[in-house]
Every structure is written in C-alpha cells, then in structure tokens.
N, C-alpha and C positions, 0 to 999 in steps of 0.2 A: 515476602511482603513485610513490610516496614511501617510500623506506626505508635507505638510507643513510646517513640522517643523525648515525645514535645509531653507526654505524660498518659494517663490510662483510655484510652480507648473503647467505648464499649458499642458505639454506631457501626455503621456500615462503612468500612476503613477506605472504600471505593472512593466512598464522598468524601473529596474533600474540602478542605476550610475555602468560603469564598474569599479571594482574593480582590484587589483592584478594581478592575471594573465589572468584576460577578457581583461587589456588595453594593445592594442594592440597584440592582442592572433596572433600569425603566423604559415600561413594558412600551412605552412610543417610541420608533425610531429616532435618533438622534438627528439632527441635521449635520454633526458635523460626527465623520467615523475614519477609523484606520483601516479595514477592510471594509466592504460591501462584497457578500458573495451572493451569487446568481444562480438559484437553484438548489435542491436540496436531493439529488440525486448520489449514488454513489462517489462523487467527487467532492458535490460541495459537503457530503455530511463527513466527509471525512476530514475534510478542512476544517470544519469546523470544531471537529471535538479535536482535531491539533493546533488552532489557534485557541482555544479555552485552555491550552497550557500556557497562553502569556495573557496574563489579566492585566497587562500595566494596558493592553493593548484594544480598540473598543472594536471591536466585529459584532459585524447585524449579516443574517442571513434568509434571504427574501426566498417565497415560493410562492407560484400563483395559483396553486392547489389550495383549497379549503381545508387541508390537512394531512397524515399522514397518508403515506401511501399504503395501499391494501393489499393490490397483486402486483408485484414486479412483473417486469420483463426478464430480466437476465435470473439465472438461475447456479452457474455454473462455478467453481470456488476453487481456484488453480493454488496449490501448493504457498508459492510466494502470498496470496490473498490472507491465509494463514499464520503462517507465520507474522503477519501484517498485524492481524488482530492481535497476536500475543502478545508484542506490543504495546495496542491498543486494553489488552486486559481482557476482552471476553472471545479469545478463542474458544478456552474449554466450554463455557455453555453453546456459543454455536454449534461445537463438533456434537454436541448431546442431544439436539434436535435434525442435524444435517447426514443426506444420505452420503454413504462413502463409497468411490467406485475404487472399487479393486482390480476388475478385469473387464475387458471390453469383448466380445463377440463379433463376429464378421460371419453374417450371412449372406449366400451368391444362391442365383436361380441354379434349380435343381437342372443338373444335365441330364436327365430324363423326362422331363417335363418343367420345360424354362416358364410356365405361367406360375409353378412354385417356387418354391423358396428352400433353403436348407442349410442349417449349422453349418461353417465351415471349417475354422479355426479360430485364434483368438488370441490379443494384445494382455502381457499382465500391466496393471499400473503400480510402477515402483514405488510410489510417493509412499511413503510414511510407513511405509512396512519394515522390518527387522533386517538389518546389515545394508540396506539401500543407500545406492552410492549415490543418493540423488537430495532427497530431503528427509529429516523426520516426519514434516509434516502431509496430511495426505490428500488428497483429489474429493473437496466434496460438492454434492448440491443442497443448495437453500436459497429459500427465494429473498430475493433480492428487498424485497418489505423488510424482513428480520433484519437483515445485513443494516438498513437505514435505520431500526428502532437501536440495537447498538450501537452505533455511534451518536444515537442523537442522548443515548442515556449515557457514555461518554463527556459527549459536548455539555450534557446538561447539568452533570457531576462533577467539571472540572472546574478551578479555580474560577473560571472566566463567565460559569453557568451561560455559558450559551444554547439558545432554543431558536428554532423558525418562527420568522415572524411568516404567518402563512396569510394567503389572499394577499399579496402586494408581488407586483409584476416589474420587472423593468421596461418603462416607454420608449426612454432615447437615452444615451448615454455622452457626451463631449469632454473633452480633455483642453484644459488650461495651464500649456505649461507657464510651468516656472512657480505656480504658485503650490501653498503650503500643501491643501488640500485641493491637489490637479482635477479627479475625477467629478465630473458636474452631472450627478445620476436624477434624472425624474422617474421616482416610484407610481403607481399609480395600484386602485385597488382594484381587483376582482370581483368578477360577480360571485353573489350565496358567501361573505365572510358573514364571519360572526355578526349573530343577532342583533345584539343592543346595538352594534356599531350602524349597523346598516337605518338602525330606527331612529336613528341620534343623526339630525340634520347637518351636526357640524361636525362629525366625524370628519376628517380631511379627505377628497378623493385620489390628490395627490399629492406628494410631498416631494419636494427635490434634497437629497442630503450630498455634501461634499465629502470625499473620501481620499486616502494619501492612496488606495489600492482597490482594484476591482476585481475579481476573478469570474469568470464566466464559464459556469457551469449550466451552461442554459441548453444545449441539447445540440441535436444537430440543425435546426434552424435560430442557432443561436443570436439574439440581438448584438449580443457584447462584441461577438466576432465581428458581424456586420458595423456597428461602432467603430472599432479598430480598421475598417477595411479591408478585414479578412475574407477569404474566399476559400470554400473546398473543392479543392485540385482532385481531378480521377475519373470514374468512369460508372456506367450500370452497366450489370454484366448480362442484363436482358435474361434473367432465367426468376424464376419467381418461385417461392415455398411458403407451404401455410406452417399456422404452427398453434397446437394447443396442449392445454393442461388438463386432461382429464382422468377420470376412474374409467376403469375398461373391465368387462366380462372377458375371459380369453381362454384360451386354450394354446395361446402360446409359451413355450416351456421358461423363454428367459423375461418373463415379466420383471424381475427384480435384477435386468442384468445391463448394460449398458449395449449399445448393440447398431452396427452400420448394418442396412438391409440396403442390397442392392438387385434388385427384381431383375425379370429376363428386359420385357418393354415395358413395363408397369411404373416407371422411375425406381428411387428409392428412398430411403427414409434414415433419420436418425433419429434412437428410442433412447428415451432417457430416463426412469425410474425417479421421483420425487423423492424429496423428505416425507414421513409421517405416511410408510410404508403401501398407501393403496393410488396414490397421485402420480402421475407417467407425463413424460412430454415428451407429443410425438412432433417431428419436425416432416414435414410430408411434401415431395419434389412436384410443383406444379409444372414444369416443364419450362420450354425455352419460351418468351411471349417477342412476338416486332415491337420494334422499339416505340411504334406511334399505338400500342398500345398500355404501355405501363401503366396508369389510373385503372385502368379496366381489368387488371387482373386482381386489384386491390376488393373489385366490389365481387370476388367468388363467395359463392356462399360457404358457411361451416358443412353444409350436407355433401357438398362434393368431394371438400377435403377430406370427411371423414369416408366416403364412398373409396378415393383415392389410395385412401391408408388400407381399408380392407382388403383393395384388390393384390395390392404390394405384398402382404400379411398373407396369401391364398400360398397351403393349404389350412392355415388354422383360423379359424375365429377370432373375431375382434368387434366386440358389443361395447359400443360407446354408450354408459350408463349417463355418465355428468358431463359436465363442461365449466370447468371452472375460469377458464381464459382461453380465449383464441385471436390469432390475427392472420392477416396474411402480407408481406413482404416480398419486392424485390434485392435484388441483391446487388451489392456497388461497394465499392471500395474507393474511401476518397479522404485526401489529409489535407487540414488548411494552412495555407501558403507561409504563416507566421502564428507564431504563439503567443506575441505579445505585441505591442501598442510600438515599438521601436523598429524604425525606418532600416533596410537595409545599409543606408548611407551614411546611417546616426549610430553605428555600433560603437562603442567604445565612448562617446563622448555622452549619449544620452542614458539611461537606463529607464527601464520600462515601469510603469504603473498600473497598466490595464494586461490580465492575463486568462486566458480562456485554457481549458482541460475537459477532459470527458470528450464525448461526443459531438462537442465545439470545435474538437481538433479533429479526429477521429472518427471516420464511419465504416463499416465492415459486417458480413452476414454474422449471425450468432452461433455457426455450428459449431466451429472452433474455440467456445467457452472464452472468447478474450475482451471483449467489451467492458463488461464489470471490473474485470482485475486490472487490466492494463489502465483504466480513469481513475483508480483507485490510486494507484502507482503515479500518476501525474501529481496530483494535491499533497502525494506523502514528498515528494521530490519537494512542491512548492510550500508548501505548509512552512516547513522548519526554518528555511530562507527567509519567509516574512519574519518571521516570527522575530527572527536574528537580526533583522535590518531594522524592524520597530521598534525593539529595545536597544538600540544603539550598541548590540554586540559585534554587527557585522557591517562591512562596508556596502552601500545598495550595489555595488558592482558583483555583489553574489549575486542578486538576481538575475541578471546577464545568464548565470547558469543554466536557469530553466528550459527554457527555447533552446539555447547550447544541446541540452541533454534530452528532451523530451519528444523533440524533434523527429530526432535519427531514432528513436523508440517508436516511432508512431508509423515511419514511413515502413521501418520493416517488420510490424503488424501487418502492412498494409500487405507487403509481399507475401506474409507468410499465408494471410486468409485468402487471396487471390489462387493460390496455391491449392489449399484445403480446399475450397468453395469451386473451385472448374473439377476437382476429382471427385465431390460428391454428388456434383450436377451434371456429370458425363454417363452416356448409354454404358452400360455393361460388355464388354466383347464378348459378343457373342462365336465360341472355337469352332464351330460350323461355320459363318459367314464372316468371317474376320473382314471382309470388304466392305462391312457397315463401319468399322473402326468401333470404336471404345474403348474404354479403362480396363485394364483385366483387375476381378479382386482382391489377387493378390498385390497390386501394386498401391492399394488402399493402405493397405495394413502395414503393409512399408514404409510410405510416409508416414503414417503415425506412427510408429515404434523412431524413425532418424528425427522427430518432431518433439520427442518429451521434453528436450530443459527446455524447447524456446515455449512448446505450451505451457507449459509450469510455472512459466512466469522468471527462471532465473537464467533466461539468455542474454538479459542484459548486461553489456559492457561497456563502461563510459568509459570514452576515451580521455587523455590530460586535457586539464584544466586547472583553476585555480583552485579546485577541490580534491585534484584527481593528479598523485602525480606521475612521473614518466615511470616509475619503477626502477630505479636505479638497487635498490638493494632485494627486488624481488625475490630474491634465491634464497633469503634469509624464512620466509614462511611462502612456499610454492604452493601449499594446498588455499590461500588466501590471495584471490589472485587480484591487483589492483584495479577498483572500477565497476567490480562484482560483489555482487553482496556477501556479506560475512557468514559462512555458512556452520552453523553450531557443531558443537563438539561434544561429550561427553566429559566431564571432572567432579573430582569431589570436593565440595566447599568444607575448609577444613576447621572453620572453628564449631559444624557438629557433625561432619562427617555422612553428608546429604549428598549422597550421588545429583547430578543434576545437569542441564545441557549449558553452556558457557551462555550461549547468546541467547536465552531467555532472559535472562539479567535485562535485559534494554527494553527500557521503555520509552515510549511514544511523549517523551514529553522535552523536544530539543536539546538534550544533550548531547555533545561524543563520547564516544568509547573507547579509550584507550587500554590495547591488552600488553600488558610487560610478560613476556614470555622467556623465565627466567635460564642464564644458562646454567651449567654444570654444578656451581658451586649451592649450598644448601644455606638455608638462610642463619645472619651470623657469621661466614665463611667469606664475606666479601663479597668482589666480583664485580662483575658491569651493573648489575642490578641494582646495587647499592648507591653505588658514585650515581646512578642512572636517577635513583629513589632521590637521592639528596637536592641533587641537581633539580627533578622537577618541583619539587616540596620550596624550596630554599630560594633559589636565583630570581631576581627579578624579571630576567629575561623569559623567565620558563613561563609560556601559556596558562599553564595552570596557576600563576600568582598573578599575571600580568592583569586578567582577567576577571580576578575573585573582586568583588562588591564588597564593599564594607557593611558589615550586615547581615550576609548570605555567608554560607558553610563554604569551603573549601568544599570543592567539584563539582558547583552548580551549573561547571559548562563544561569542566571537562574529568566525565566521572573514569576513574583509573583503576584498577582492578588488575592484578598479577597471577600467575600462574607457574607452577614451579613443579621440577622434574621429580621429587622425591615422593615417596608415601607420604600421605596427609598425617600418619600416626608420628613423622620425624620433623615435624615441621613446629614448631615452638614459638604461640605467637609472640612473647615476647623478644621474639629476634629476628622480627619482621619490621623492615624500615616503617615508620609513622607513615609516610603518604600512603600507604597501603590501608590501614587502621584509623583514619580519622575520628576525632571527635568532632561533635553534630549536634545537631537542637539546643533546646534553652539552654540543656542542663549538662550539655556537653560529653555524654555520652558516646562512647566508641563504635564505631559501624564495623564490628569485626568479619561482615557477610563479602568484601572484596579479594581474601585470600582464597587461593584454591590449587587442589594439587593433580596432577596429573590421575586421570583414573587406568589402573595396570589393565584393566580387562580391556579395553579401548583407548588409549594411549593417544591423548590429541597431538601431543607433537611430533607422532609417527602417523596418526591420520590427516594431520595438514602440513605436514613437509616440516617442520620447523626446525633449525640451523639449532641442534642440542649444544655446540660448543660456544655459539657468540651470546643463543637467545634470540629474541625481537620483538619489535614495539609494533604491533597492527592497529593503524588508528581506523576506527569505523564511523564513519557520519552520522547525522540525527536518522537517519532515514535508512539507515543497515546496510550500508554499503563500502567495501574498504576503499577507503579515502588517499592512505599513506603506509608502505612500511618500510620499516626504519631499524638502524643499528644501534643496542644498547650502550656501547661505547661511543658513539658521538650525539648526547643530547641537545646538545644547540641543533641541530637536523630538528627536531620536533617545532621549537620557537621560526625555524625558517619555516617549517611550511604554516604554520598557522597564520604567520605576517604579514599574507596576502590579503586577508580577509579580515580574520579577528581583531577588534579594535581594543585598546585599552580601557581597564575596568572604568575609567574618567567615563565616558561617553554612554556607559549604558543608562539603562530606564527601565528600572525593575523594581517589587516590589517586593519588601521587607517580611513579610509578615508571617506568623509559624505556618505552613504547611503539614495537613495529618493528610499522606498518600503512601500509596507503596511503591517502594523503592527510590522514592525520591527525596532529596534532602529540605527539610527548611532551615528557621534562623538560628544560627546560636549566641550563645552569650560572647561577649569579649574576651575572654577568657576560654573558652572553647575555641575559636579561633583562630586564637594565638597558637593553643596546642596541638592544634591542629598540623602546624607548619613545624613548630620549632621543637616538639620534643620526639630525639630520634630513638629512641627506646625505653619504654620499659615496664 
C-alpha cells in the first residue's frame, strides 16, 4: 500500500483525496449525468465503487429502497468473488467475518431404513487451501448485505465519493439517438423517503435527468431491459424449494458442515452453515408443482417447510428456534435475448448506451452459489470499459465487448444450473426398485467434484476480440492462458524482500497490467528485456508514452511491473531499466515496489509455463483477465494490440489532481516526469 508519496499520511490511506466530481458532489441528482445506474444490488454497487475510480466522470446511482439493504438473498462467495474484492481492497475484512467451506458432505437414505438418512461420503473444496491447483483464494459465505456495505464504503471512499441516491426508482426510460446525452430517464420517488423531504411540498416527485449511459441493474423484472426491448428467453422447470435462514436446535453431527441430503421419498435438502457461527441455510425440496399452479406454491407457509426439513433430517432432530429470513421459489432458468440497447442489424455501426447486468440478464435457482458472483463479474467486465470510453482513453467500440463477452457467460450459467438444479430436484434411486428411476447419490458428488473451476467462478474463457487476442505466442507463458483470468503466483518483491502473490498488486481502479517476464540474462547483462524496457519507456509508438497525460505519472494506464529469474539478493536496483523504477508524486519520488524476483521455493515461471530463454510480456485487463501475450523481442507487438482501442493521450478527460491511495499513482512534478522516461540508470 502506497501513500506517502504526495507527502505524510496519517488518515485512513483507503480514503482517498476527492477528485473531480467527488468535490463537492450535490446531494440532488443532476439532470444532466455520465452514467445513471439502476439498482444498488450486487452489480450496481459494484459499478459503482468502480466508477468512483473516474471522477472526471458524473455517476448517480438510484434505488427504490428507503436504504440499505438488511438481509440479503444470496449468500454464497465463489473463489473468483474474492479474489474480486482483493482488488477492490476489502477482501481480508470479508474473509474475517465469512464462513469458509472446506468440505462438503453427501448424505443418501439409509439402506436399512430409507425414511432415514446417513453420512455418506464427501467433496474436499480445493479453493484456497495449500499447494491447490486451483486458487489461493477460498469458497466463502456472507450475506450478501455486507458484500453491498463494501462496496458502497468503496464507492463512497473513492475519488468520485459515490453514495445511493435511495427512494428514487426508475419510471420509463427512452433513447435519443444521435444526441450528446442519448438516455431520456424519468426518476420518480418512492414511498417512506426521507422525512423532511416528504414534508417539504416542493421536494420534486419526479425528475427526469439525461445521461451518455444507463446500466440496469434492476433485477429480474427489470424496467431497463423492458426499455431496451429485452426479453428473458427459457423456461420454469416446474419444481419449487423453500428456503430460510435460521438458528436450529439439532442433534445433527454436521451442523457446521456444508451438506447435500438426499432422503429415500421425503425430497432433499441443501444445508449450508452461515457466517457468525450458529446461522444455517436450509434450502428444502418442495417438490414437482403443474405448471397452472406456480403462484400457489409461493403462498406455502414457513411451518410446512420447516415440517418438510424435519421429515428429510429423520433420524436426528431439528428444532427450529428463529427465523431470520425465509421465502419460497420456483425454479427456471432464463437469459435475456440482448445485453444492450444495440439492434442485431446495427452491430458495428452503432455502439450501445443502455446496458443491463445482474439478474436483468440472468435468472437461475440459488443452489449452485452463482447468482451473486456471476452479476458481480458482469459490472467488473462493464465498469472499466465505461470508465475508458468517458475519459476519452478508449474508442466507444470497446463497449461492443460487453454483450460480446458477457453473453456467452450467461448462457452457459444458464447450462450449468439447469444441470445442477434437475440433479438436486430428482427422486433418489431407490436399488430395490430401480423402475421408479432416479439419480443415484453417487452421481451427485460427481458432478460437483467435474464442476469446481466453472463454480468457482474461473471457467471463463473469452474468446478473440479487440481485447482478447488469437494467441499467437501462447507457448511463450502456457500457465496464463489467453481470455482467462490471470491466476497469481508467488514472488518476492525485491527492494525489501516481502514474499508475496504477483497479482495482488492489481487494483480495481482501471488500469492494465503489464508483466515483463524477464529471460535468462540478470539485470545489467542486457537481453530482450532491456531493448524491451527502453523501447516501452522511450518510443512514441509505445502505449505506455502514447498514452501518458501531461500531468499524470508515467503508468497511469498502463502500470508495468517485471519479474526476473535470479535470487532477489542478486538483483541490484540500480541496474534495473527506469520503466521498471519510476518516479511519482509531487516530489518525484521512485516507486521501487515494481521489481520482483522469482521465489525458489515456488518458482512462477515453472508454475505458469513461462519460455525461461525468450521471457514474456502477459498483458492483463482492468478486470483480471489475460488480454495478450507477447514476445520480449518484438515490442512494436505490444503498440499493435493496444491500437485497437486505446486512444492517444490528445483525447482523454482526466483529472490532474494529487491522489493519496494505495497502489495507485497520482501527479508529479514536471521534473519527475521527465525522469520518469528518460533516465536509464542510476
């Protein structure tokens, strides 16, 4: 963490300095804005503390709630979710309140007596455990509340202090192309807002504001979609499940264990132990309902469900003391036809302004833990995009991406709960009458064990695009596979010799990552790295100059960081090219925290394949995803892929002003600057 630079420190380093349009933000909606988001659900709050990393840029974020939210729905915190926050800066307090599942349990009716139940065997979960070939980070629950008060203390800490504007709903939404500010939104207020406002006869009821961009996080009966002409495509799969959050009396052994029950005829259940150790959520199989019944399974009451759970639960006890939430749901799986406001017909020529995510796009039963993380994963995809098109870094035909990519994400969710959701709502085979049919248990456990990276969150793979490219030099880093997220490593940062994971380094606040993965020769000694260092420091052509603002640090878009094969004790910074070592802030000051050296006990470039005689350049998105990789000896390759998108520094719209955050650069002097580029050693 980074904050000294601009000078001494002694606040909370999280906060930092408001920028733009954080100073002084007013507390009435604008009429005229850059973003309007819809909803303050896991998508839009996430949007929202990653657009308060562009303050040149005005975002207002509406909910028709009278405030924050109390008890979530979702609960479940896949791997990639994690990682997400780290990001974002408040993983480690999450993980300090959130339960963690390590193993999962599978109980089948007892073949002695199919009306009980009985341990059977058991799933480990990989995530985040020691030598896991999967992720460091690991499998938790937390309710979906918390998850929204961090980001909204995110949103509300960053440059751009963005907060909900709560009690204002959206009416009707229209689209005028061609002009400045296309989206034509009428807000309107909610009933029970704030006091005074409601006593105050001329508070406004409704206000219509104009915006360059709209995002519709509004749910699954989303207006925005509806706006746009969207429609969600799929099906009810006609089976219905309660579901609540309570404390329990038991005498069941795996209270604190994560656990599929599958009864003889009793249905089954999926038990999931809470945060803040005595809170359990049981998901409980109401059965198959006709389809001219769906409304009607909705009004069961809690006493049957909980009767239901007991009978599933026989031979142990199950004393339903509290009830802190319940509902009851049918189950369907359905994706909407478009993602954004752009005409099949109009691809290429138009580019979109209205975009919907979350459960706009999206609908699917909750057993399979993907609702939260996957809406989450939409906004971090869309966030960075806007962010890059409104400060004139990016051409708007990035946003083209979104829908491109978010898409083919969504549909095969769609697949995989469809999946999950017919094998947890299927009879049990029962091995005496196999002519009733059913699932046998063990083929439960099966699918989830061949299911972990795509639950986890890291089965996605984008395919090429103008972000993504074909992979021509793939073989050069094979553990970083193009289109996939950049999956961290272990090294030690060498100017204090701090073990530590590579891609914690990246924060949530739109930049790339560029990793130089140096080859054989040790720094000093020459090599591609060097010519490679000089070349991006130096050239006009090179991304990294083409780009820099006058005003703003060298790497404010494209932060660069090397990694080199030798012991960190042989590595001598003064004989490490300048791009590597930049000076930063007022006072010009050197960011020595970008070198780092291979750590011998886990050796990243024997854990991600990395080409030890050429090296390689992995470039990773704002959104942690490898974008490009590329051969240290031909850097013009780098200026090519970036000249799809990236615009010359002429054109952006960003604001000058010091930044105190971590990890991130702000302004320096003229003088820092320069030195920044032009002095190669010393």
């Amino acid at each position: 963490m980074q904050f000294h630079h601009h000078g001494y420190v002694s606040h909370d380093p999280r906060l930092e300095d408001a920028r733009g349009e954080g100073i002084d933000r007013p507390e009435e909606i604008p009429e005229e804005l850059d973003v309007l988001v819809v909803g303050t659900g896991p998508a839009g709050m996430l949007l929202a503390a990653q657009l308060s990393q562009y303050p040149e840029t005005r975002t207002r974020i509406i909910e028709r709630r009278e405030g924050r939210l109390e008890i979530g729905q979702a609960d479940g915190l896949q791997p990639r979710s994690i990682e997400t926050f780290q990001a974002f800066g408040f993983a480690g307090q999450l993980l300090q309140e959130a339960y963690r599942i390590t193993e999962q349990w599978y109980w089948r009716p007892d073949p002695e007596n199919r009306d009980h139940i009985r341990r059977a065997e058991k799933s480990l979960d990989s995530a985040g455990v020691p030598g896991s070939t999967l992720t460091e980070f690991p499998h938790v629950i937390c309710n979906q509340a918390r998850v929204l008060d961090y980001f909204a203390e995110a949103a509300a800490k960053g440059p751009g202090r963005i907060t909900p504007d709560y009690g204002w709903e959206l009416a009707d939404l229209t689209i005028e192309k061609g002009a400045e500010r296309p989206v034509v939104a009428r807000l309107r207020r909610t009933s029970g807002t704030d006091a005074a406002d409601a006593a105050d006869e001329s508070a406004p009821v409704e206000r219509t504001v104009r915006a360059r961009y709209a995002v519709g996080c509004d749910g699954a009966r989303s207006r925005v979609r509806k706006a746009i002409g969207g429609h969600l495509e799929g099906d009810s799969r006609n089976h219905a499940w309660g579901v609540m959050d309570v404390l329990v009396d038991t005498d069941f052994p795996d209270i604190r264990t994560k656990c599929v029950i599958q009864s003889g005829e009793g249905g089954n259940i999926l038990f999931i132990p809470r945060e803040g150790n005595s809170l359990c959520r049981i998901y409980v199989d109401l059965g198959d309902i006709p389809a001219d019944e769906s409304h009607a399974v909705r009004e069961t009451p809690l006493e049957e469900i909980i009767a239901r759970a007991q009978r599933i639960f026989q031979p142990y006890r199950l004393d339903v003391v509290d009830v802190a939430w319940w509902s009851v749901y049918e189950v369907g799986q359905r994706v909407a036809d478009t993602f954004d406001d752009v005409a099949p017909a109009d691809r290429g020529t138009e580019h979109p302004h209205v975009f919907i995510a979350g459960d706009a796009c999206h609908t699917h039963s909750a057993k399979a833990g993907q609702g939260m993380n996957v809406s989450m994963q939409d906004t971090f995809n869309l966030g960075w995009k806007l962010g890059a098109v409104l400060t004139g870094r990016a051409d708007p035909s990035l946003l083209d991406t979104y829908s491109l990519e978010r898409q083919v994400v969504a549909r095969r969710l769609i697949e995989f709960d469809r999946e999950w959701s017919t094998l947890m709502g299927a009879r049990t085979l029962d091995p005496a009458r196999p002519e009733l049919g059913g699932v046998d248990p063990a083929e439960v456990k099966a699918h989830y064990d061949r299911s972990e990276i795509q639950a986890s969150g890291f089965g996605v793979h984008y395919q090429p695009s103008m972000i993504t490219s074909e992979g021509e030099h793939q073989d050069l880093a094979a553990g970083y596979p193009i289109g996939k997220r950049f999956w961290s490593a272990p090294v030690i940062r060498v100017c204090d010799a701090v073990p530590m994971e590579l891609g914690h380094h990246a924060r949530a606040d739109g930049r790339w990552r560029v990793y130089a993965f140096a080859g054989p020769e040790a720094p000093g000694q020459g090599g591609a790295i060097e010519e490679w260092a000089r070349w991006v420091a130096e050239d006009p052509a090179s991304p990294y100059v083409s780009s820099h603002v006058e005003g703003t640090d060298a790497g404010s878009v494209l932060d660069v960081k090397v990694i080199w094969q030798q012991d960190h004790d042989l590595i001598e910074p003064g004989d490490v090219p300048a791009l590597f070592r930049p000076r930063f802030g007022p006072f010009g000051v050197r960011d020595e925290e970008l070198v780092h050296a291979a750590d011998p006990r886990e050796d990243i470039f024997d854990l991600r394949g990395i080409d030890r005689s050429r090296g390689a350049v992995v470039v990773v998105r704002p959104d942690m995803y490898v974008g490009t990789v590329l051969p240290l000896d031909q850097p013009q390759l780098l200026a090519d892929y970036f000249s799809a998108f990236l615009l010359p520094a002429g054109e952006a719209r960003v604001t000058t002003l010091p930044s105190r955050r971590a990890d991130v650069i702000g302004s320096p002097s003229p003088r820092a600057a320069s030195l920044a580029v032009n002095d190669a050693h010393d």
